[in-house]
KEVEXLUM-972030 format. One record per residue (C-alpha): residue in one letter; x negated, y, z negated. Coordinates in nm, 2 decimals. Example, Ala and Ser with C-alpha at 12.3 -4.5 7.8 and 13.67 -1.06 7.14 Angstrom:
<nuzas>
A  -1.23  -0.45  -0.78
S  -1.37  -0.11  -0.71
</nuzas>
This chain:
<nuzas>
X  -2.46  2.23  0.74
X  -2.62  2.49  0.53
X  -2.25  2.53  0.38
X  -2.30  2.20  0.25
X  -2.61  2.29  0.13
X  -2.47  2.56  -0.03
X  -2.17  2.34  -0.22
X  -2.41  2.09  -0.34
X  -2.69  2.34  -0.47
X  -2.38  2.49  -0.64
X  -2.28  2.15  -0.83
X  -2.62  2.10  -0.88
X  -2.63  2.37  -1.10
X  -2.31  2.33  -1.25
X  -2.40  2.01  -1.34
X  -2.72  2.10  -1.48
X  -2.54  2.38  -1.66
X  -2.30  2.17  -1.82
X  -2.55  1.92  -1.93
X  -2.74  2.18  -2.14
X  -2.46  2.38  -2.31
X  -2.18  2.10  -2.28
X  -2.32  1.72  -2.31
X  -2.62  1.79  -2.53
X  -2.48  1.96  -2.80
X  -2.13  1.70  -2.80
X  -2.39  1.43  -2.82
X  -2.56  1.55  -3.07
X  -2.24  1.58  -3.32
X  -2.11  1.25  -3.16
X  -2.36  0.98  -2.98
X  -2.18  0.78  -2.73
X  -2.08  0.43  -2.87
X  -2.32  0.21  -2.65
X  -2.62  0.24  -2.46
X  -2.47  0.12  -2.12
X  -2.10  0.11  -2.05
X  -2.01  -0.12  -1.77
X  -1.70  -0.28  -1.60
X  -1.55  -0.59  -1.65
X  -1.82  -0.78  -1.35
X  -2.09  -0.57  -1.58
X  -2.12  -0.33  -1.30
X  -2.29  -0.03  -1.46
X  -2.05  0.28  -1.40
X  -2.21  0.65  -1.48
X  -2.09  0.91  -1.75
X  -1.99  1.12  -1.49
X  -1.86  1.14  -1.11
X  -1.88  1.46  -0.89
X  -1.84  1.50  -0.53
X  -2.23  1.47  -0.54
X  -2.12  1.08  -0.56
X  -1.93  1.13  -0.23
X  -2.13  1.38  -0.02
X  -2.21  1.10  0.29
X  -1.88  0.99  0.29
X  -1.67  1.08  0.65
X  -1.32  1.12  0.49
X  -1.17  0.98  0.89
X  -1.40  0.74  0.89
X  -1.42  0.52  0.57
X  -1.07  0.70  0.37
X  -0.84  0.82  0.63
X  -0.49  0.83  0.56
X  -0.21  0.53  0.50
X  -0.11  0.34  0.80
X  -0.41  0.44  1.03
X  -0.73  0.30  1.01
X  -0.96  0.21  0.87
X  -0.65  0.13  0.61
X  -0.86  0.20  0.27
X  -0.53  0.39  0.19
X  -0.25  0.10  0.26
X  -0.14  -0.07  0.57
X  0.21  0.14  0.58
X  0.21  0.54  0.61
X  0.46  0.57  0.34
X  0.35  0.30  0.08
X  0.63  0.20  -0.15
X  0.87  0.48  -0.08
X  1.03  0.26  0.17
X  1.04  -0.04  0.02
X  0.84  -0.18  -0.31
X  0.60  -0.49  -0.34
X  0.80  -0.83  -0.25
X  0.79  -0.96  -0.66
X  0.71  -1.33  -0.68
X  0.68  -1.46  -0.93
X  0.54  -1.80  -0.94
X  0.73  -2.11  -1.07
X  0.74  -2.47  -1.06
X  0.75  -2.73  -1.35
X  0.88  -3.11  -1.42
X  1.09  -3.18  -1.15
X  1.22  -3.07  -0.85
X  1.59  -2.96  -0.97
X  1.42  -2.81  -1.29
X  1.22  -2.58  -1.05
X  1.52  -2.53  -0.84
X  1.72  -2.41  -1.18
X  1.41  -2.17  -1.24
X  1.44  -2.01  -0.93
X  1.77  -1.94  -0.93
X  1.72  -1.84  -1.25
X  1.49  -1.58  -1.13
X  1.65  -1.45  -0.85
X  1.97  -1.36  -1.06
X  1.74  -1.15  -1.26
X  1.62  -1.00  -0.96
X  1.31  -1.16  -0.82
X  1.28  -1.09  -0.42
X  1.04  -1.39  -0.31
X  0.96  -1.74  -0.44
X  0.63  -1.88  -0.51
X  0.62  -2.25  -0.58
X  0.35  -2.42  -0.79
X  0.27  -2.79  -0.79
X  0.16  -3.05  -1.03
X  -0.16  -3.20  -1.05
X  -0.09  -3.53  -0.84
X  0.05  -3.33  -0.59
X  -0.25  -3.11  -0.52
X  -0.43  -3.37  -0.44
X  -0.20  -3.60  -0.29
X  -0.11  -3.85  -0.47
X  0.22  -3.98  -0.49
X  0.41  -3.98  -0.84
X  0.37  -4.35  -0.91
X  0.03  -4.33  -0.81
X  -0.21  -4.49  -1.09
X  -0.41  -4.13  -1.07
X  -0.12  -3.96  -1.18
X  -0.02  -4.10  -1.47
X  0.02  -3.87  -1.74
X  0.02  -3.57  -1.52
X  0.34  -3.57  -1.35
X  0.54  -3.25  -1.36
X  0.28  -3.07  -1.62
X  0.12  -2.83  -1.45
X  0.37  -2.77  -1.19
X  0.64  -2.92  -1.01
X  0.67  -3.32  -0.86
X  0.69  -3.32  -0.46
X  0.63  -3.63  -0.33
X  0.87  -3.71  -0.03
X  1.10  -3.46  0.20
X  1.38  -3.55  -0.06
X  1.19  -3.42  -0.33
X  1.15  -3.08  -0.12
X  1.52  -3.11  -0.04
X  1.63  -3.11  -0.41
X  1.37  -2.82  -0.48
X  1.58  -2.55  -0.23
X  1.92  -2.69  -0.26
X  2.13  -2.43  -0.27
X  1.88  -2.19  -0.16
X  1.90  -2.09  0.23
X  1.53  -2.10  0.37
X  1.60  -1.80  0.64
X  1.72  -1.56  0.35
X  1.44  -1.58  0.13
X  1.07  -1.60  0.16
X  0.90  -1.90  0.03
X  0.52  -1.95  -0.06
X  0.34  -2.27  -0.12
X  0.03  -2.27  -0.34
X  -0.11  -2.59  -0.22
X  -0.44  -2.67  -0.02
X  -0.56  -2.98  0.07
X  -0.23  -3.13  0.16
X  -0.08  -2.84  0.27
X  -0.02  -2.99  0.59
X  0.22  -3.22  0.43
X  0.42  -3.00  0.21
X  0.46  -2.79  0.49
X  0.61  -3.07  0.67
X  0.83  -3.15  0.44
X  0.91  -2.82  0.37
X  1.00  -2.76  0.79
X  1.20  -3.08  0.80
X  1.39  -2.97  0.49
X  1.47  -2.65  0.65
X  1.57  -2.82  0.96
X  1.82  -2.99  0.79
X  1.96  -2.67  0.63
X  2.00  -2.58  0.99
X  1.74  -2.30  0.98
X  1.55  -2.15  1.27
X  1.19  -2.24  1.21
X  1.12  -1.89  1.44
X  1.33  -1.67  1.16
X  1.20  -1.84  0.83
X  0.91  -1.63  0.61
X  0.67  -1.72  0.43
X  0.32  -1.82  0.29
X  0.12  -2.12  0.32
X  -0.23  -2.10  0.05
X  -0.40  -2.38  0.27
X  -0.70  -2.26  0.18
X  -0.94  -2.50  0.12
X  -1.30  -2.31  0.14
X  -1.21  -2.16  -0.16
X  -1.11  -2.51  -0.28
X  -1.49  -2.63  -0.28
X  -1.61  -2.30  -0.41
X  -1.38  -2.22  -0.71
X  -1.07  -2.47  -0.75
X  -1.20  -2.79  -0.67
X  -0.93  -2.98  -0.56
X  -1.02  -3.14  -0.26
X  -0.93  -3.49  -0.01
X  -1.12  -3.47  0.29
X  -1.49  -3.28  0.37
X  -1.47  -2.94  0.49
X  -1.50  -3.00  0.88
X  -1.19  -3.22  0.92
X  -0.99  -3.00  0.68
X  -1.05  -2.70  0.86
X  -0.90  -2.91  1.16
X  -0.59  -2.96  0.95
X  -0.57  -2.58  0.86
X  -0.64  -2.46  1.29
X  -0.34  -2.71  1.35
X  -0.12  -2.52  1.13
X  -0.27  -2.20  1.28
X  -0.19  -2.31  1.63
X  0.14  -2.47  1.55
X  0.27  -2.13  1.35
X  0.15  -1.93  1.67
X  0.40  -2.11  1.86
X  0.66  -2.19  1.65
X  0.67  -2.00  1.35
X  0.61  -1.56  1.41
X  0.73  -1.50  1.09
X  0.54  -1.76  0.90
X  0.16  -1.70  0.72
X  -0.03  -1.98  0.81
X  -0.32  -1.92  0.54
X  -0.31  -1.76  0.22
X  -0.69  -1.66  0.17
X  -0.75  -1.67  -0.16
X  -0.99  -1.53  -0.40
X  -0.77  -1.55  -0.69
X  -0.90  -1.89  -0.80
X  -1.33  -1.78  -0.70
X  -1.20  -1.50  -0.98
X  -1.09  -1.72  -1.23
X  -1.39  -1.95  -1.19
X  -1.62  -1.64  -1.31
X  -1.67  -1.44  -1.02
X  -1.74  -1.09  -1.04
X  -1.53  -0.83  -0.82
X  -1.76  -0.80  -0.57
X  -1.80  -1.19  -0.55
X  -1.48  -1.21  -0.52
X  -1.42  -0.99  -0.23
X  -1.71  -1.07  -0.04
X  -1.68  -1.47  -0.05
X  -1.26  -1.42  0.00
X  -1.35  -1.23  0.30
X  -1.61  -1.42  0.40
X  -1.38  -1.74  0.39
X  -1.18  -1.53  0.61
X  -1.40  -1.48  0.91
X  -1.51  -1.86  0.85
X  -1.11  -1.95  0.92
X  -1.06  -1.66  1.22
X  -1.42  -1.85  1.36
X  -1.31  -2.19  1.39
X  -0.97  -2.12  1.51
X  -1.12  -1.90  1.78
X  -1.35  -2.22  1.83
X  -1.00  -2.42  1.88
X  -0.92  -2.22  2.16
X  -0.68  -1.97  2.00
X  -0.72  -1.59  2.14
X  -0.82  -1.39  1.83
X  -0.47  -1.14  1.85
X  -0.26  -1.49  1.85
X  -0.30  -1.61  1.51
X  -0.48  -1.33  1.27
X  -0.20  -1.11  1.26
X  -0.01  -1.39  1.04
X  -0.36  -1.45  0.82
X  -0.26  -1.25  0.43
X  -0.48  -1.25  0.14
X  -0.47  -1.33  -0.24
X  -0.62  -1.18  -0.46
X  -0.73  -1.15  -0.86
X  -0.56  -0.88  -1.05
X  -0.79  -0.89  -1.34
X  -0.88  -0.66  -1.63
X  -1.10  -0.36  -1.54
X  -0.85  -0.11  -1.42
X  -1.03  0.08  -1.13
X  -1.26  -0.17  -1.02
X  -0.96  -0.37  -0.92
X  -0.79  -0.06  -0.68
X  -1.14  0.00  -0.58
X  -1.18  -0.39  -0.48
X  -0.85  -0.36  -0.27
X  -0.92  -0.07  -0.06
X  -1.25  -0.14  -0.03
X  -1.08  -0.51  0.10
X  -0.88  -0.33  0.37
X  -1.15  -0.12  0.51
X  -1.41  -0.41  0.55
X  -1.11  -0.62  0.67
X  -1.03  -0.38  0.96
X  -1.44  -0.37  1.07
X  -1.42  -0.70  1.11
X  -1.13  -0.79  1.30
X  -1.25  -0.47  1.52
X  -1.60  -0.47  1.57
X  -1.70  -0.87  1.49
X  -1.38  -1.01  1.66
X  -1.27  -0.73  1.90
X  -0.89  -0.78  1.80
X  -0.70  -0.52  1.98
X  -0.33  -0.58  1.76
X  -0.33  -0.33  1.51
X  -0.12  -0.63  1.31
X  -0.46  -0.78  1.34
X  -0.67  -0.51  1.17
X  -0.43  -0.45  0.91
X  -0.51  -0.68  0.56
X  -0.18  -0.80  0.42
X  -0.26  -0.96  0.03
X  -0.02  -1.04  -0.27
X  -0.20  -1.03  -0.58
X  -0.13  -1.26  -0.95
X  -0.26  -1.09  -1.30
X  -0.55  -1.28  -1.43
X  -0.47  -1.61  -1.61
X  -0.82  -1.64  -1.72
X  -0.79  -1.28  -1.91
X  -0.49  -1.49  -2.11
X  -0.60  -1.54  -2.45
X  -0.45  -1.80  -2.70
X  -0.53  -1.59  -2.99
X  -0.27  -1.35  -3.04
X  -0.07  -1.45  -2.70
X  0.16  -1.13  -2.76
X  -0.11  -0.91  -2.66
X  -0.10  -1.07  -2.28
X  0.22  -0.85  -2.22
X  0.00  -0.54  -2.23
X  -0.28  -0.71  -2.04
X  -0.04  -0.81  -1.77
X  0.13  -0.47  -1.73
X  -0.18  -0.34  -1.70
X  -0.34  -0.56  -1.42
X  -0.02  -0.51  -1.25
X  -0.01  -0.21  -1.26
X  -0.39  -0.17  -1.10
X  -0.23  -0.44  -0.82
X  0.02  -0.18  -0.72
X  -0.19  0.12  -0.72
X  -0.42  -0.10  -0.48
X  -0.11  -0.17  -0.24
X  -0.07  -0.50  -0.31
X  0.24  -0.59  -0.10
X  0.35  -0.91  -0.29
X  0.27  -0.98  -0.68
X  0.33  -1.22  -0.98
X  0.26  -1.16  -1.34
X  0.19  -1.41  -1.55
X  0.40  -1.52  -1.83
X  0.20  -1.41  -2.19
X  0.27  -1.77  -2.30
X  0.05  -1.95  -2.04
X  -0.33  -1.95  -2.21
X  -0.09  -2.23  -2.37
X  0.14  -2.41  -2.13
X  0.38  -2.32  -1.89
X  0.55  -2.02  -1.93
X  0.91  -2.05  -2.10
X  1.18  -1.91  -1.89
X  1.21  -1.57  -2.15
X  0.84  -1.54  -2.08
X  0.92  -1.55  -1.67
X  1.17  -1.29  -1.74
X  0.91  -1.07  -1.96
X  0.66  -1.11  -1.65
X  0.97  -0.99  -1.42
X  1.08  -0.69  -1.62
X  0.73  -0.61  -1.65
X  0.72  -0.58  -1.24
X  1.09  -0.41  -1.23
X  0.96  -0.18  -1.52
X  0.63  -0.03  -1.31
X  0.87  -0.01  -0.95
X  1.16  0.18  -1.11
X  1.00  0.38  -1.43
X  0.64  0.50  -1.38
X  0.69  0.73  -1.09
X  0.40  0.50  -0.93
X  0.60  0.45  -0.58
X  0.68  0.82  -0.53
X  0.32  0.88  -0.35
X  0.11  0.64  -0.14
X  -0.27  0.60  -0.29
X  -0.20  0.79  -0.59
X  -0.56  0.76  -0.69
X  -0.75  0.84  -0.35
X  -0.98  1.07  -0.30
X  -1.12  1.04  -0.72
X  -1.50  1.07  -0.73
X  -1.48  0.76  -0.97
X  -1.25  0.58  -0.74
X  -1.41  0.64  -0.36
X  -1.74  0.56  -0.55
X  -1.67  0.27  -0.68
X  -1.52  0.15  -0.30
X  -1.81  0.25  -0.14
X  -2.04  0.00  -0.39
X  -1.77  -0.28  -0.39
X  -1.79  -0.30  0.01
X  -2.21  -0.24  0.04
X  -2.23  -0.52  -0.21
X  -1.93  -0.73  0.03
X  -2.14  -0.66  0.33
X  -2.51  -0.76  0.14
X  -2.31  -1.09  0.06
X  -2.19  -1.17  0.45
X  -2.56  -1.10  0.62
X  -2.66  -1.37  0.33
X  -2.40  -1.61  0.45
X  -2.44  -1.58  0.82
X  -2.82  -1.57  0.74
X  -2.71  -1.97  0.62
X  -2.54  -2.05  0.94
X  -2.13  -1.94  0.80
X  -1.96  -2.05  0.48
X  -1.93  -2.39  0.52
X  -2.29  -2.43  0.58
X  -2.35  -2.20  0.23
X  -2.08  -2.41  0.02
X  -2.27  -2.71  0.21
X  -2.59  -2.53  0.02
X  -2.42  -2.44  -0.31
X  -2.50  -2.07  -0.25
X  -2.11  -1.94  -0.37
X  -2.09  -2.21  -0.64
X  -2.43  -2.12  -0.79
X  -2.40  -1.71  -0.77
X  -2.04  -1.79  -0.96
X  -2.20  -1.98  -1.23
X  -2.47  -1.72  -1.27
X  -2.21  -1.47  -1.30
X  -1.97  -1.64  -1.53
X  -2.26  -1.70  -1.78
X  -2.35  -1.38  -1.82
X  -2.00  -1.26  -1.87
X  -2.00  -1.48  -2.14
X  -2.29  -1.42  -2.30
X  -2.21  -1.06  -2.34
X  -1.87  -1.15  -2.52
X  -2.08  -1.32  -2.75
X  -2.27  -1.10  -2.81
X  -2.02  -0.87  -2.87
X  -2.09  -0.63  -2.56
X  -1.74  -0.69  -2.42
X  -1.43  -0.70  -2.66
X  -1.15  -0.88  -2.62
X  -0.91  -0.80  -2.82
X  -0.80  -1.07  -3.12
X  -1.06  -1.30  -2.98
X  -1.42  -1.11  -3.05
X  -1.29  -0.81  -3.23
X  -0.93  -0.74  -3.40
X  -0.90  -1.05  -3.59
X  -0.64  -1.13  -3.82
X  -0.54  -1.40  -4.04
X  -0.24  -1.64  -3.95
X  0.04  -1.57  -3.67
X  0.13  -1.22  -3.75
X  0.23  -1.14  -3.42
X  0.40  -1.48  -3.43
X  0.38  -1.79  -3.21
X  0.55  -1.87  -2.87
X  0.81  -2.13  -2.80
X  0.57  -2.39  -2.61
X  0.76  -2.52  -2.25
X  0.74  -2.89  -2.33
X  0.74  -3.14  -2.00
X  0.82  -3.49  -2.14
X  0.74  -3.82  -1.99
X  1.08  -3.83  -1.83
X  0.99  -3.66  -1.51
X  0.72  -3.93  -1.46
X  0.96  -4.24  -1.50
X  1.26  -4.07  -1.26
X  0.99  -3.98  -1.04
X  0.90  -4.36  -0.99
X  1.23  -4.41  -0.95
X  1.32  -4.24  -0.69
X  1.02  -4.29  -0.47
X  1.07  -4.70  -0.57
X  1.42  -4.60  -0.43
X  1.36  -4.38  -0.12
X  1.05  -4.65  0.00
X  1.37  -4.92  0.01
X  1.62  -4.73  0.15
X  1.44  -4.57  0.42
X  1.37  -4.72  0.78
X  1.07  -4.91  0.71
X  0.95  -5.01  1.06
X  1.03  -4.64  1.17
X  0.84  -4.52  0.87
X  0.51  -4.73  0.99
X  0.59  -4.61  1.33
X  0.54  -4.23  1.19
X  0.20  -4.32  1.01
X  0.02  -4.51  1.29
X  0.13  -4.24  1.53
X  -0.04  -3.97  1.32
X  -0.35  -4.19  1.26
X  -0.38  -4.19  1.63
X  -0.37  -3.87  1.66
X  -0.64  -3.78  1.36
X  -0.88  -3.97  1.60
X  -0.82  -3.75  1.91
X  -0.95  -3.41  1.77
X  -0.75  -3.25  2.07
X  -0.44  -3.32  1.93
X  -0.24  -3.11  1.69
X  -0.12  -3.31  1.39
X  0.10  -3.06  1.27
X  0.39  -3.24  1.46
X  0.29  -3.58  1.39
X  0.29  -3.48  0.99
X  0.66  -3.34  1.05
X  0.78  -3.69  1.20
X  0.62  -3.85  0.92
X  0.84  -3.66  0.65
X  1.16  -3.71  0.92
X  1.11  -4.10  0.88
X  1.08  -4.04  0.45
X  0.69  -4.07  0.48
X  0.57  -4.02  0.13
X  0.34  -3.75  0.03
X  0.04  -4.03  -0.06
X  0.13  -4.23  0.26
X  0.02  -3.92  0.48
X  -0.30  -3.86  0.31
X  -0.38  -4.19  0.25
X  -0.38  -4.27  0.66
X  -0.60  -4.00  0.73
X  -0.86  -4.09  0.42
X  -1.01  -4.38  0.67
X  -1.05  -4.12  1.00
X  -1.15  -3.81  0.80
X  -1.33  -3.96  0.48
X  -1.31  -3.81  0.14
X  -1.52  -3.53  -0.01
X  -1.82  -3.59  -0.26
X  -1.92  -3.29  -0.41
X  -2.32  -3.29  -0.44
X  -2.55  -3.16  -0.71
X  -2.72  -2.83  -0.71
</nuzas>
């Protein structure tokens, strides 16, 4: 102990020294350029770091080394060396063969996962031809609304070969059924197919807000996927907890983390509550999150995610699986960091967000395409956001050595603050009876708000510069405009077509059959309508038909006013 003593009484002094005959006299010649520097979440950050910053810390207790708990340093002992982040990037637009074209597209370039992203009426379950999704059909992603629509979107691509993920949430049950009974007629083995399902909804009412159903009976949808996945699927992640989208509303990085993670114990509570044993179903739960501007407050955010993550499973859960401790999370580049103004400059944005991802151990990732602050990205922008990946695995030398960064002053600081802040947020929500009691409140929705506004207001003010937007302006399109990725109307009328078409051809009666077996079983909360979902896309059950039958049993969400 006096040793210690010793070392910090010596940096103390060093310090001190350095101050006088260093600092001083450097900030007398040059001031620095602002009173307070801060990080992107306006987290204050010091001029300076020493091991002063880390003298409490146990290094086997809170950093530890890779593969061994408490995982601050990665999940596997040897990082990347073995084998580099699964690179997904995420597609879907117009309809289900363009998207099928764009992921073939993408994995003849390379790309080692899909990611699929739907459009606006499927989100939120509506059918194509549905009055509500006029004008929206195919824009924002693509057009899934029956199991031949899923069909079309993986021809040609064999389910057990490649992993698929599904960013979709409050009909996630029903994608995923189509999605199963497509694969079974591929003639794949449910038990060897991987993949990702986001069916997160908590963060749906937080951040996203794309909603059907209130948040009791939708976490009854997502434990029947849980349970069903423990039996059927062992390769398959039921949940995709995401706090990609609670970022992009305006969340800081601690916000983030803590209400993703919270979301996370909410989802391993109720499926306990469903009489699943906590080691059955939490070692297929992965993460999402927010790779967003501020370089080392992200790879702080990420190990300080693993540690907390392990504590939890551990101490509040008692999970005895290792695979249970360990945090598994693919993270996307911040779209809401995209800027119209002089899109060219989101290449260098995106590489470096990415490249904070994989210095955090992301072990999936997307970049965005640097044309998307105005549509869809063109296919040469998908393949700029690929290289960009392919570029920082193969040419930075960043896979050679697991944690690069670990054991910086700056960088074990910043952890430490990003969990205590993680940890201040949970004893808050528990203090409100769990998160769906504090969304019930508003307490996420309104600290998000708070959070984004001031972000904002220092842009304005000209406290945070963002490049071409606030600061850097220039005249015209020097750095020249994008092609835009235009979806035309046509997607909308062969949509109707088809579903005008399958809901003729199809067995009717049989059809009918499906839909008032799965109403029956919405009313017997003992069932698990994970089963009844996939007999309803077998019999051509359209997306709207499922979610319609259980709007009547379940009712539908009304956001209140705080």
């Amino acid at each position: 102990m006096s040793q210690d003593v010793s070392i910090d009484t010596t940096i103390d002094q060093q310090q001190q020294d350095w101050e006088d005959n260093t600092l001083r006299p450097s900030l007398q010649k040059l001031p620095e350029s602002q009173k307070e520097f801060t990080t992107t979440s306006l987290k204050p950050i010091e001029r300076l770091y020493t091991p002063r910053d880390l003298q409490d810390t146990d290094f086997a207790g809170e950093i530890g080394f890779p593969g061994q708990p408490p995982y601050t340093r990665g999940i596997h002992p040897t990082g990347y060396r073995g084998k580099v982040w699964t690179m997904r990037q995420f597609a879907g637009f117009g309809s289900a063969y363009d998207t099928n074209q764009r992921f073939k597209y993408l994995l003849e370039h390379g790309q080692t996962g899909l990611s699929t992203a739907f459009d606006l009426p499927t989100l939120m379950g509506y059918d194509s031809d549905h009055p509500y999704s006029e004008g929206e059909v195919g824009k924002c992603g693509v057009a899934i609304a029956s199991r031949q629509d899923m069909e079309v979107l993986f021809d040609g691509i064999p389910l057990e070969q490649v992993t698929t993920s599904m960013t979709i949430n409050c009909p996630a049950s029903m994608i995923f059924a189509f999605f199963l009974a497509t694969a079974e007629k591929q003639g794949a083995s449910w038990r060897k197919i991987g993949g990702t399902l986001q069916n997160d909804i908590l963060k749906e009412y937080i951040a996203q807000k794309e909603w059907i159903y209130p948040p009791r009976p939708s976490m009854r949808l997502i434990t029947d996927t849980f349970k069903f996945c423990a039996a059927e699927m062992p390769k398959w992640n039921s949940i995709s907890i995401s706090g990609y989208h609670i970022r992009e509303a305006g969340a800081t990085a601690a916000q983030e983390l803590a209400f993703t993670l919270r979301d996370g114990i909410e989802y391993v509570e109720y499926g306990i509550r469903a009489g699943l044993e906590v080691d059955d179903f939490t070692p297929r739960l992965s993460f999402f999150f927010n790779a967003h501007n501020d370089f080392f407050e992200e790879i702080a955010k990420y190990r300080a995610a693993r540690r907390i993550w392990y504590r939890v499973m551990k101490e509040r859960f008692g999970a005895k699986n290792p695979r249970s401790w360990q945090m598994r999370f693919h993270a996307q580049t911040a779209g809401v960091s995209l800027t119209v103004q002089q899109p060219i400059n989101n290449i260098s944005r995106v590489a470096i967000q990415a490249l904070a991802a994989v210095l955090g151990g992301a072990q999936s990732l997307h970049c965005d395409g640097y044309d998307e602050a105005l549509a869809l990205p063109t296919e040469r922008a998908a393949l700029i956001a690929l290289r960009t990946q392919q570029i920082i695995a193969n040419e930075t030398g960043v896979t050679n050595t697991v944690d690069p960064l670990g054991g910086s002053y700056f960088i074990e600081k910043l952890t430490n603050e990003l969990e205590e802040e993680a940890w201040e947020y949970f004893r808050k929500i528990d203090s409100l009876g769990g998160m769906v009691e504090a969304i019930e409140a508003g307490f996420p929705q309104k600290e998000i708000h708070e959070s984004a506004y001031q972000y904002q207001r220092a842009v304005e003010r000209g406290e945070k510069i963002i490049v071409g937007v606030n600061d850097y302006l220039m005249d015209g399109n020097e750095l020249g405009e994008p092609n835009i990725l235009q979806i035309d109307e046509t997607v909308e009328r062969l949509q109707t077509e088809r579903l005008q078409k399958l809901r003729a051809e199809r067995d009717n009666p049989a059809a009918q059959r499906a839909i008032d077996a799965l109403k029956r079983a919405a009313e017997a909360p003992s069932v698990n309508t994970m089963p009844l979902l996939i007999d309803c896309a077998r019999a051509d059950c359209t997306l709207g038909e499922m979610c319609d039958a259980l709007r009547p049993i379940f009712g539908e969400y009304q956001e209140p006013s705080f």
